[in-house]
N, C-alpha and C positions, 0 to 999 in steps of 0.2 A: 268159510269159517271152520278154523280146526277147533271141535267142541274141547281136546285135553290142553291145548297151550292160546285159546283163544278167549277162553273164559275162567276168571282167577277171582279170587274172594278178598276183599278189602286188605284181611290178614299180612296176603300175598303183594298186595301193593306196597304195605308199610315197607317189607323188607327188602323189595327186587325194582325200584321206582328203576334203576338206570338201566335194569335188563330190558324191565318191558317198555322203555322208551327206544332201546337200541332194536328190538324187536318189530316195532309199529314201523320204526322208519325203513329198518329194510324188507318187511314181507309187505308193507303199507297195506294188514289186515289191519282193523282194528280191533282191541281188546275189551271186552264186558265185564265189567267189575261189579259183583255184586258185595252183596251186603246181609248177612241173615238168611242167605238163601235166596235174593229178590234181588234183580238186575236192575241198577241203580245207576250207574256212569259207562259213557264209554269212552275208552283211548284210544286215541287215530294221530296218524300223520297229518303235521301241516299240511302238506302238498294238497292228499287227500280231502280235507276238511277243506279247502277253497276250492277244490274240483266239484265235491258237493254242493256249497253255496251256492257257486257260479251255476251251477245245473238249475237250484233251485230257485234261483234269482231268472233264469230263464223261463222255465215251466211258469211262473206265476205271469210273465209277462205274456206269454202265450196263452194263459187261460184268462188273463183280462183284455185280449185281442179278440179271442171268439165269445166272451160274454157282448165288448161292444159290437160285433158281427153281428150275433145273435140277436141285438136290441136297435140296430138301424144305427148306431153312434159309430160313421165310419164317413170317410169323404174323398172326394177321388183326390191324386195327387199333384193336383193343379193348386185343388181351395186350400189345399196341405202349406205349400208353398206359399200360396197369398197369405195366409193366417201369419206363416212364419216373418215373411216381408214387414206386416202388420205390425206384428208385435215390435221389429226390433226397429221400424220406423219410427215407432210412440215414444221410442226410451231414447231418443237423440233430443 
């Protein structure tokens, strides 16, 4: 993050919306927009902002893997299998 063109005051937005949109997309940093002094939004690339999701839509599912790890809520992948068999045999 460049602190002089990476972080812009609300002011700055009114006036430059298409700079710092043409900006985000091609250095895909993204911009901190503050407000009074206090960093209040930020502006990113699409791209970006679904690379983070996707990341964090990952990590959550890894961290509710080792919680059921952690607490015995795990099964080998045989009964994995049967459960699945199970269920879509009940809904015919």
């Amino acid at each position: 993050m460049n602190l002089q063109s990476d972080i812009r005051p609300i002011s700055y937005v009114k006036s430059n919306a298409a700079e710092m949109l043409r900006q985000v997309n091609e250095s895909r940093n993204p911009i901190v927009i503050t407000q009074n002094g206090e960093a209040k939004a930020v502006l990113m690339d699409t791209a970006s902002f679904q690379e983070m999701k996707d990341a964090l839509g990952f990590m959550k599912l890894v961290s509710q893997s080792e919680h059921d790890f952690q607490h015995d809520k795990t099964m080998s992948h045989e009964d994995a299998i049967a459960a699945v068999r199970n269920r879509i045999k009940d809904r015919r």
